[in-house]
C-alpha positions in Angstrom: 0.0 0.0 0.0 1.3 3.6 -1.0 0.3 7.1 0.5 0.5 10.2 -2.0 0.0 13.6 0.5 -1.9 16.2 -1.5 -1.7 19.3 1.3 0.4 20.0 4.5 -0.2 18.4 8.0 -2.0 22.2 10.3 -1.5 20.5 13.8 -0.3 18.1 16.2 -3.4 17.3 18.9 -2.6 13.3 19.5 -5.3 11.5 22.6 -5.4 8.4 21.4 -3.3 5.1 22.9 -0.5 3.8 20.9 0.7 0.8 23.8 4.7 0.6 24.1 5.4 -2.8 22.6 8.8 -2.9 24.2 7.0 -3.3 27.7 4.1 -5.5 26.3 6.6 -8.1 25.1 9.0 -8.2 28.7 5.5 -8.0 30.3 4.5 -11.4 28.1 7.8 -13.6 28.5 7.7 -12.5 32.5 4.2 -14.5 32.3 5.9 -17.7 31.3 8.9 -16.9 33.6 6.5 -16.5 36.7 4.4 -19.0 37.4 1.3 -17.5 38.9 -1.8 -15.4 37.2 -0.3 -12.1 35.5 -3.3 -9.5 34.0 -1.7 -7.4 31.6 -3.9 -4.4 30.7 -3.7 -1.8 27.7 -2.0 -4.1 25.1 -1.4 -2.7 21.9 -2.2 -4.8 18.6 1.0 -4.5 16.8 2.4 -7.2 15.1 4.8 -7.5 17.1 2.7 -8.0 20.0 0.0 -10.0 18.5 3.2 -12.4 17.3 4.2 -12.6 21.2 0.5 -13.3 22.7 0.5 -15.9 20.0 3.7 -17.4 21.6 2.4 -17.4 24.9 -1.1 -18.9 24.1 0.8 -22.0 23.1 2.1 -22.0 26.5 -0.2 -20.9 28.9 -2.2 -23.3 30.9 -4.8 -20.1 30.8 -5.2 -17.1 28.0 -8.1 -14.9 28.6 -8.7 -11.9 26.9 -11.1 -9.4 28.3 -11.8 -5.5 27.6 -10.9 -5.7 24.1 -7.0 -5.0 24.6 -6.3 -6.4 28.0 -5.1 -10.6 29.0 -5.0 -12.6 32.2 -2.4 -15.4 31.5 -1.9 -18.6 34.1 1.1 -20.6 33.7 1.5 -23.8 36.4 4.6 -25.4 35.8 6.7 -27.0 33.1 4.9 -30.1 32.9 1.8 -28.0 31.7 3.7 -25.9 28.7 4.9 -28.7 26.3 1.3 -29.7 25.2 0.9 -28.7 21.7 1.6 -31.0 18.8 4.6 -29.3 16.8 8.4 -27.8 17.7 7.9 -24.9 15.3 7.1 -21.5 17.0 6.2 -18.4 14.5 7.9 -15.3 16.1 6.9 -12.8 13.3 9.3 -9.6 12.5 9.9 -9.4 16.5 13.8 -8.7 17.2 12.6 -8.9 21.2 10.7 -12.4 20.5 13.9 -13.4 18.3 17.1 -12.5 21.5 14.6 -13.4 24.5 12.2 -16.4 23.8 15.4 -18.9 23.5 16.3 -18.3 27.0 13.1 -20.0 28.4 13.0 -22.5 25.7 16.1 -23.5 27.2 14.2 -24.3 30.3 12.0 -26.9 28.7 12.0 -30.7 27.8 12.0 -30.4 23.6 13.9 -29.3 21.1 12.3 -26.2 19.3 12.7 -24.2 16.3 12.0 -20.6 16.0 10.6 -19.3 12.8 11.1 -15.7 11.6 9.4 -13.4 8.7 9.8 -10.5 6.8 13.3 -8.7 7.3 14.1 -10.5 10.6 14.5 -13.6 8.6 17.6 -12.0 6.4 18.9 -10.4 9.7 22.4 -11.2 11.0 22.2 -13.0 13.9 25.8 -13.8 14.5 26.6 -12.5 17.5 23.4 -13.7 19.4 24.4 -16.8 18.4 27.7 -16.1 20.0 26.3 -14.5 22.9 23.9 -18.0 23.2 27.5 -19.9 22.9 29.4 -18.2 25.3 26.6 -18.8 28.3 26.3 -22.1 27.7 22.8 -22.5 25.6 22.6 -24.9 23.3 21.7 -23.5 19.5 21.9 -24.2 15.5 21.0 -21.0 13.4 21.0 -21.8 9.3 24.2 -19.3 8.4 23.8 -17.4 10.7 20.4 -16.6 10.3 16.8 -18.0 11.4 16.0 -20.5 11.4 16.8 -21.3 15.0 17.0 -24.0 16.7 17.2 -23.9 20.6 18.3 -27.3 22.5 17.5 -27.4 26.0 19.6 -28.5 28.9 19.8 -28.1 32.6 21.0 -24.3 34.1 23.5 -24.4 36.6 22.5 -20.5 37.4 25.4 -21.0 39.8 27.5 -20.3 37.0 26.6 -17.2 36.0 27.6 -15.9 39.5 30.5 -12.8 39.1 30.3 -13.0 35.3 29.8 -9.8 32.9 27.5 -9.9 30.3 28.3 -7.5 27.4 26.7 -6.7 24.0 27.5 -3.9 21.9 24.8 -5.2 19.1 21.9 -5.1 21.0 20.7 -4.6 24.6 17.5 -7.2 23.5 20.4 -10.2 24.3 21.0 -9.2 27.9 17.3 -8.5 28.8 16.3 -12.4 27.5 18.8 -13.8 29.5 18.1 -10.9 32.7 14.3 -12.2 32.9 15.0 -16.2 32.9 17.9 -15.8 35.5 15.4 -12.8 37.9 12.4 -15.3 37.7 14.2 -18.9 38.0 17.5 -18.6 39.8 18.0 -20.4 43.8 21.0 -18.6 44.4 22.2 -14.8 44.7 24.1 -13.9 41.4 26.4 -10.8 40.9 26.4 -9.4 37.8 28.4 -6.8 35.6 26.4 -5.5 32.7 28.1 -4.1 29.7 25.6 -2.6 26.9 24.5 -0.1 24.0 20.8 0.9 24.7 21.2 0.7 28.7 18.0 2.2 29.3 16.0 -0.5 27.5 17.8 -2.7 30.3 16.5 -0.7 33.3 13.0 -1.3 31.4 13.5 -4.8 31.6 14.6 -4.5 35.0 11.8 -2.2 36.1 9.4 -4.7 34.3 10.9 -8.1 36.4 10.5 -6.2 39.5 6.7 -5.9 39.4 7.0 -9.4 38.5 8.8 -9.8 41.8 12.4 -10.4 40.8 14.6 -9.1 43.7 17.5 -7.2 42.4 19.9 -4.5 43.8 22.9 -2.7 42.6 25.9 -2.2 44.3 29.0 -0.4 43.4 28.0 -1.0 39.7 27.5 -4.9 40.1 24.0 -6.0 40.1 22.7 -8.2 42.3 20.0 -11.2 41.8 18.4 -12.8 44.5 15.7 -15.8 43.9 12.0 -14.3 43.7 9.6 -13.6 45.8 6.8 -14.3 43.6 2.8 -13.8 44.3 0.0 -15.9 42.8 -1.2 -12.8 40.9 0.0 -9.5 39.7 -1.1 -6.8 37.2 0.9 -5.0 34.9 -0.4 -1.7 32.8 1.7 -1.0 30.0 2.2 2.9 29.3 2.2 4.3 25.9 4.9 4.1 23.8 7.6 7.4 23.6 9.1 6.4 20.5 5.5 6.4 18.6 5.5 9.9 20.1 8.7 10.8 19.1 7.0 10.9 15.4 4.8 13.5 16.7 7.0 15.9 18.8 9.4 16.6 15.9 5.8 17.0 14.0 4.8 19.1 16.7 8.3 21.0 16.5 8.5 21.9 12.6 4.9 22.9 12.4 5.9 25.1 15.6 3.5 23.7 18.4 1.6 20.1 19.3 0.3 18.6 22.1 0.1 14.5 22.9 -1.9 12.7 25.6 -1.4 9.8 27.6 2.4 9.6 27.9 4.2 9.2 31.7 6.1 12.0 32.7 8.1 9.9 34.4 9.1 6.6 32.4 12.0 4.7 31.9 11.6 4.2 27.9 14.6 4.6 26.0 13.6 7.2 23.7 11.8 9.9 26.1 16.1 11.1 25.1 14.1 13.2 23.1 13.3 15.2 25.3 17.1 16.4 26.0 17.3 17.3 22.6 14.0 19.8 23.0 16.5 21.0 25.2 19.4 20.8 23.1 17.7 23.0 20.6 15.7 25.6 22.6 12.3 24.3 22.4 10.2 24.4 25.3 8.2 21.8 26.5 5.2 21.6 29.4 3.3 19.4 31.3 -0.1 19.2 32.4 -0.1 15.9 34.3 -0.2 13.4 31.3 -0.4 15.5 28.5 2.6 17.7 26.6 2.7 20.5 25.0 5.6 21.3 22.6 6.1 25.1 21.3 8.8 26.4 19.9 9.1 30.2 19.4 11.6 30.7 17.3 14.6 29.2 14.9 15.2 25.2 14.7 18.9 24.9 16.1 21.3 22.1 14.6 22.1 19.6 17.0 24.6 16.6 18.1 23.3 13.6 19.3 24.8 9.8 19.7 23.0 7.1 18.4 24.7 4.6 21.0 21.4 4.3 23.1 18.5 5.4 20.7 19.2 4.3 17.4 15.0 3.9 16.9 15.2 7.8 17.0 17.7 7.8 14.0 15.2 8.0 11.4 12.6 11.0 12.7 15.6 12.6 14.1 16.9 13.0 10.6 13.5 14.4 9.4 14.1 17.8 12.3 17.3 17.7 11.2 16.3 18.3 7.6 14.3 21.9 9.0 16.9 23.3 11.8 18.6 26.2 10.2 22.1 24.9 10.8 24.4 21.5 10.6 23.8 18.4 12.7 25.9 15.6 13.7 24.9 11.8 14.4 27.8 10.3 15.9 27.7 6.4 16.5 25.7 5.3 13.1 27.1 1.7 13.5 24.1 0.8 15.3 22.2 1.6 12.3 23.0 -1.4 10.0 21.1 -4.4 11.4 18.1 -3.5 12.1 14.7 -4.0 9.9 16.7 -2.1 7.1 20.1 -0.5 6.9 18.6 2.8 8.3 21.8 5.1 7.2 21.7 3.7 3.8 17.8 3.9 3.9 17.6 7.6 5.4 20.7 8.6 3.0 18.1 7.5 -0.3 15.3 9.4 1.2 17.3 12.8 1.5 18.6 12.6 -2.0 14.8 12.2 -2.9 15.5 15.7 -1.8 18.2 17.3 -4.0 21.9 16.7 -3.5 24.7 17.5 -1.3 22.3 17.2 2.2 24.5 15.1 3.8 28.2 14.4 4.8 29.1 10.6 6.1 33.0 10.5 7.6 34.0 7.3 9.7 31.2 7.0 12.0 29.6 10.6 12.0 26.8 11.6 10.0 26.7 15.7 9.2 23.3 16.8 8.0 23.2 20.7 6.3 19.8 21.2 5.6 18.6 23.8 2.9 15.7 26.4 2.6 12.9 24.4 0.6 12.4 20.8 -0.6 10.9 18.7 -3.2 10.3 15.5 -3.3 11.3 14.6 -7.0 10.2 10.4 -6.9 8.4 8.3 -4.2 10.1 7.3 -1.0 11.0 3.9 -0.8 10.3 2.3 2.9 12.8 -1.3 2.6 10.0 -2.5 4.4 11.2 -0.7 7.9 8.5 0.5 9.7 10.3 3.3 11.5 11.6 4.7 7.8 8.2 4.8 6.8 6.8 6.8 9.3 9.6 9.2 9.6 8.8 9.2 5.2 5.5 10.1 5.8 5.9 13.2 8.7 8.4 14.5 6.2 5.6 14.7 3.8 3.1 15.9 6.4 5.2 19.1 6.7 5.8 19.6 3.0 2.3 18.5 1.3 3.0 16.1 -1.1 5.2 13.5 -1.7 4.5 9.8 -2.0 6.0 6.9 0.1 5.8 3.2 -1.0 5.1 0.2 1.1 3.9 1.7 4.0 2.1 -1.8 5.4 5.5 -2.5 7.3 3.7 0.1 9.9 1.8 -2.6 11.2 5.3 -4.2 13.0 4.9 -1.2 15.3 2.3 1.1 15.5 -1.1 -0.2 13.5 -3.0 2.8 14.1 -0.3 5.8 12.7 -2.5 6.5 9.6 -5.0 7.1 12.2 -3.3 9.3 13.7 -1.8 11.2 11.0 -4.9 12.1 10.0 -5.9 14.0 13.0 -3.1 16.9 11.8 -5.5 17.7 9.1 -3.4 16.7 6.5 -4.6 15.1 3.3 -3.7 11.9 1.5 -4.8 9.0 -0.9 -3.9 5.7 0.3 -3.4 3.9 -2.9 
């Protein structure tokens, strides 16, 4: 499906729920990890996370679903899991499904193989398989990509005890392994953790706590003790800040915007941009739940590492493209496995722009923007869900332009389109 904008986006007033998926999926592998009812309420319907209740209705002893977008899940014990007749499980596009669900395979009685779709089939998976290696798990990946297939075998969590556990390809590795160890060790472990995008770790570890894993952190070890785990918990999952990161830079080259329903307060990687409202002068305000962006005057250049938001790359390049001045990404390594190559994706969408935009040295990316833009030939997505949407706020603000394959949206955030059309601006979907 393509979109073809026909005039320019006149506001930013978002109410609606866009669900984080990050926290949906920890919230869904904790309820195999902890035996015990979990309700999980305000799940969003992204593909993703329709991919990881399908997972955990395989294992569940109980699924319920009740108020349209909310579950109560049971799981028993081990015994109860392994009840369904085949050893292939379908884990969609999801890169969390992909780096976590092997860990509590590993826990089981079969031999299973995980089966991916879309681009996380043709990913790279290398280094997880490495990082699977190096622990101890047992696992086959088809050159170096999915299939996998996870062998189970007994943990001797004692093992893990004053070992550091480092990934510089993705935080996802460490979270999988966090949640098994929280939820199933019977012994204290001390741990050093080494990793890019550390605050999607302190989601995870947020997440295990309400799940009632007993962590603590001393002089930069962290500590695991065995659970204290209750017969029921509830988990609400908050809206998603780098959905709404598509709307504040919206918000901040139309010149003001307001979005509901985010928490002031949240651990999600990507509130970061927030610092760089900061960075650049624009002023933002609270009123409990809801924030208001407005920006009064020029759109400064700015710097920004990529090492702990690279899912910002993409819109960030979009504000980049209005600011009156030069800006830097520094880091852009962590750009080239994910649903696409972003840089090379993002560098094709700005010479849909006219030439001589961008500068790439070693691993720094210099953006000059330029007064006006037009975009001479549709925008091509790769299929990356996060490209598309940054595609289409680009031609939100300009009032035309046309961007292909914009279906991949469903990965993340099903009901953008939606949303987009509350800024008044007008489209064909085609």
């Amino acid at each position: 499906m393509n979109i073809r904008f026909k005039a320019p986006a006149e506001q930013v007033m978002i109410s609606d729920s866009f669900s984080s998926k990050s926290y949906t999926q920890r919230a869904l592998m904790l309820s195999l990890l902890a035996e015990g009812t979990t309700k999980i309420l305000q799940i969003g319907q992204s593909a993703d996370e329709i991919a990881a209740q399908k997972i955990v209705h395989h294992f569940a002893q109980r699924f319920k679903r009740f108020n349209g977008n909310s579950l109560e899940i049971t799981y028993a014990n081990k015994q109860s899991t392994y009840l369904f007749d085949t050893t292939q499980l379908h884990i969609g596009e999801s890169g969390f499904l992909a780096r976590s669900l092997p860990f509590f395979l590993a826990l089981g009685y079969e031999n299973f193989e995980l089966i991916a779709e879309k681009t996380l089939k043709n990913r790279d998976m290398s280094d997880f398989g490495k990082f699977l290696e190096d622990f101890g798990f047992l696992c086959h990946f088809e050159a170096d990509k999915f299939p996998l297939t996870i062998y189970p075998k007994p943990i001797d969590f004692r093992s893990f005890h004053q070992k550091t556990i480092s990934s510089y390809a993705s935080s996802q590795y460490i979270s999988g392994l966090l949640m098994m160890l929280a939820m199933k060790t019977d012994v204290s472990l001390a741990l050093k953790i080494e990793s890019v995008s550390y605050p999607y770790i302190e989601m995870t570890l947020h997440m295990i706590s309400e799940f009632g894993g007993q962590m603590e952190t001393k002089d930069e070890v962290l500590w695991i003790h065995p659970p204290k785990l209750k017969s029921e918990r509830t988990v609400v999952i908050e809206n998603d800040w780098s959905s709404a990161s598509f709307w504040i830079v919206l918000s901040v080259v139309l010149g003001e915007g307001s979005l509901t329903g985010l928490n002031p307060n949240s651990l999600q990687s990507d509130k970061a941009i927030l610092n760089l409202l900061d960075q650049i002068s624009v002023k933002y305000l609270w009123d409990e739940t809801k924030l208001h962006i407005i920006r009064q005057g020029r759109i400064r250049g700015f710097e920004v590492s990529l090492k702990h938001n690279p899912d910002l790359f993409p819109i960030l390049v979009i504000l980049a493209l209005f600011a009156d001045e030069p800006s830097t990404f520094t880091e852009i390594y962590r750009l080239k496995n994910k649903e696409s190559d972003r840089l090379q994706a993002m560098c094709k969408l700005m010479d849909v722009l006219g030439q001589d935009l961008y500068l790439l040295k070693s691993e720094t990316l210099v953006i000059t923007p330029k007064e006006s833009y037009r975009i001479s030939r549709p925008i091509d997505t790769l299929n990356d869900h996060r490209i598309a949407m940054s595609a289409m706020i680009l031609c939100a603000k300009l009032g035309h332009g046309e961007v292909q394959g914009i279906e991949c949206i469903e990965k993340s955030y099903p009901e953008f389109i939606a949303h987009l059309s509350l800024t008044k601006t007008q489209f064909d979907l085609c």
